[in-house]
C-alpha positions as a printed Julia matrix, in Angstrom:
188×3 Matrix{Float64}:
   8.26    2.05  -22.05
   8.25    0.4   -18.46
   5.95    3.68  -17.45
   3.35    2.73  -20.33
   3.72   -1.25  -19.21
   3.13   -0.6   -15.47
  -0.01    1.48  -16.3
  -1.61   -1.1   -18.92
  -0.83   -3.86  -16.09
  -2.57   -1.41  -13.53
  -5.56   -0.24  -15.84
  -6.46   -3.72  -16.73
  -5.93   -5.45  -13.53
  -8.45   -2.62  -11.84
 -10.77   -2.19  -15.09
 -13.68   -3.58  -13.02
 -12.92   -0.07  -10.88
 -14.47    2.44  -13.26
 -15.87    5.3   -11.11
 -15.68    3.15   -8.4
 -17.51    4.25   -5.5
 -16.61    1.58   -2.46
 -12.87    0.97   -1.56
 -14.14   -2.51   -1.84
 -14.19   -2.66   -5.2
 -10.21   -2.44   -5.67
  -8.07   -5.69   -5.27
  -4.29   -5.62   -4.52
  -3.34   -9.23   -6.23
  -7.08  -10.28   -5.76
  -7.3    -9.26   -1.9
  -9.57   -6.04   -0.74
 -10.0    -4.49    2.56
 -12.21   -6.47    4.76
 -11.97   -9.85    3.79
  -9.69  -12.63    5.5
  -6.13  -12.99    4.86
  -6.67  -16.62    5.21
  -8.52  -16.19    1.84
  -5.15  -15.93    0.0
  -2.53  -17.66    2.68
  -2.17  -20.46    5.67
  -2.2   -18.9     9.16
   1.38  -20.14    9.56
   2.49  -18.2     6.47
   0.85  -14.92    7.93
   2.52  -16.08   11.23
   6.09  -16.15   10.12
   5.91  -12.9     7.99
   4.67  -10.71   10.68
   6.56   -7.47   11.67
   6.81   -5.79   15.03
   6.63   -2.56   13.94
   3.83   -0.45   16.43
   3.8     0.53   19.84
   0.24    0.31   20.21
  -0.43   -3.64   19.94
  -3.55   -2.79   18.23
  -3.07   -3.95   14.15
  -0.23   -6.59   13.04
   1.81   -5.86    9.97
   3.1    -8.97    7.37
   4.84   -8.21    4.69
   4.34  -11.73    2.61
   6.51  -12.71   -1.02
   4.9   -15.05   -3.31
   5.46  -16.67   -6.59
   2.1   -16.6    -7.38
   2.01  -12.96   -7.24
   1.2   -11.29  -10.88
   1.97   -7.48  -10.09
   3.98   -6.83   -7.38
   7.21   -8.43   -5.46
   5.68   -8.23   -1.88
   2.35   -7.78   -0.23
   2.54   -6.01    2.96
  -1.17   -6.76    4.97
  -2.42   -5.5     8.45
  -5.3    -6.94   10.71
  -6.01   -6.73   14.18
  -3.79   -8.39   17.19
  -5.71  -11.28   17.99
  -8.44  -11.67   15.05
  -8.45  -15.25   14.19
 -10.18  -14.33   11.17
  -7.02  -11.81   10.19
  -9.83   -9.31    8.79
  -7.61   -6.9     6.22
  -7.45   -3.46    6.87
  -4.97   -2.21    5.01
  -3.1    -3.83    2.26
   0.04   -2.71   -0.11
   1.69   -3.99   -2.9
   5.22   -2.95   -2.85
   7.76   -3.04   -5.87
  11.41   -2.1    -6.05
  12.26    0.62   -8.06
  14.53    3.52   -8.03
  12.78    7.02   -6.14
  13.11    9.53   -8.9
  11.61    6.9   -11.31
   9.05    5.96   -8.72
   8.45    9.49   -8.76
   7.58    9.87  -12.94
   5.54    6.3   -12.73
   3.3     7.58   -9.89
   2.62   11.04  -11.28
   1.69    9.19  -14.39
  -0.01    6.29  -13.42
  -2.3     9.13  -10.46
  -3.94   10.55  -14.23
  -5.72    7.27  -14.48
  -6.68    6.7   -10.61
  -7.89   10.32  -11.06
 -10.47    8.83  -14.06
 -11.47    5.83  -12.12
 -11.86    7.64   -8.64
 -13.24   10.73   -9.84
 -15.83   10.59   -6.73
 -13.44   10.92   -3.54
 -11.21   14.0    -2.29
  -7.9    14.13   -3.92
  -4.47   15.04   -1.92
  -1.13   15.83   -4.28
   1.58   14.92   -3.87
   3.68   15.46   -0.93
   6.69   14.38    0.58
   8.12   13.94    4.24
  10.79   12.24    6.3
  10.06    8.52    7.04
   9.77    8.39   11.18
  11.43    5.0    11.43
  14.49    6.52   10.05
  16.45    8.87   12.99
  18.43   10.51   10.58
  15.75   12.06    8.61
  16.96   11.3     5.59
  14.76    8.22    4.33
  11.54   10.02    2.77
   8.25    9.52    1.69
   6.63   10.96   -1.7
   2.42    9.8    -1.48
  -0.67   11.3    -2.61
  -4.12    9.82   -2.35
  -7.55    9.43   -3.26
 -10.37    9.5    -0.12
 -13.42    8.11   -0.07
 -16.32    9.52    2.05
 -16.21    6.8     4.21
 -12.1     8.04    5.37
 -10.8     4.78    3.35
  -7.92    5.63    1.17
  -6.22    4.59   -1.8
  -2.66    5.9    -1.71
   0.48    5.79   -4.07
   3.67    6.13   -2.41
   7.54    5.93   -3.33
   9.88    5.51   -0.44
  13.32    6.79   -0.84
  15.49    5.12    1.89
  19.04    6.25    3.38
  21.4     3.78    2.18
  23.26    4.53    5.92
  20.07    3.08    7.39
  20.74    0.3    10.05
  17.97   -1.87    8.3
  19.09   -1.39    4.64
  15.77   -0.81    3.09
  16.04   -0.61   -0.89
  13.71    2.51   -2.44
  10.38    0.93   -3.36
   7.02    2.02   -5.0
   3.62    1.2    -2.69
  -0.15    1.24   -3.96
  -2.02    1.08   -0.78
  -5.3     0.4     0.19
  -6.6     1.6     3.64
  -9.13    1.86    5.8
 -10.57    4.87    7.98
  -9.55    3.03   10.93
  -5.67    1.91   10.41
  -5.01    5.25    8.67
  -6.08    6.7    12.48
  -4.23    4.19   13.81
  -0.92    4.98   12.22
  -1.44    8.42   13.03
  -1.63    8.16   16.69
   0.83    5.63   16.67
């Protein structure tokens, strides 16, 4: 039942999306790639959420909570170091929820993204250690949908090591990315 509630919240919050051809089209709790975060919050609340988590001082990461959210517990956003404008390129909506069941909801829910994004290269699912864990045993489980362009629409279930120093809890991501921060996190 919560499979078959999560995908009627999903199909009608992205109905707009049918064969959509332009990463633009899809909204993560009304925010898409390449608009300003300061659309949807106060440069102090960006501020005080951001995350040091790169090397390369090239993007910002904040992962924001909000009451006023209607999907998803958290909203993790990314921009570039020094853009007053906080221009999004890459945006997730993050939910807690066990890994295996992550696991059935994504490989149901990727059926209908499948429908909608019927026009961009499709990659199954795979899964791989997380790097920020140096034991290995935190993993990742995504697949996703690429648009010509090299923006991405990904669906992800994280499955961390409850030994982890930083005590993640296993989660469930729907990302949206773009061509350049997917680069980005791949040289990083």
């Amino acid at each position: 039942m919560r499979i078959f509630l999560l995908i009627l919240i999903l199909i009608f919050s992205l109905q707009s999306l049918t064969k959509a051809d332009d990463i633009r089209d899809f909204e993560i709790e009304g925010m898409s790639l390449y608009q300003s975060a300061l659309n949807f919050f106060s440069e102090t609340k960006i501020k005080n959420s951001e995350e040091d988590y790169y090397q390369n001082k090239t993007f910002k990461t904040a992962t924001i909570d909000s009451r006023n959210f209607e999907v998803y517990q958290d909203v993790q956003i990314s921009y570039k170091v020094g853009d007053k404008k906080y221009i999004l390129y890459d945006i997730s909506g993050i939910v807690d929820k066990k890994y295996d069941i992550c696991l059935e909801e994504i490989k149901s829910i990727s059926d209908e993204f499948d429908k909608m994004l019927s026009k961009t290269k499709f990659e199954d699912l795979y899964t791989f250690k997380h790097d920020e864990d140096p034991s290995g045993k935190s993993l990742v489980s995504d697949m996703y949908w690429e648009f010509d362009n090299g923006d991405k629409i990904l669906l992800a279930c994280y499955k961390w090591n409850p030994e982890y120093e930083k005590s993640y809890v296993d989660e469930m991501r729907i990302t949206i990315s773009s061509k350049e921060f997917d680069q980005f996190l791949l040289n990083e």
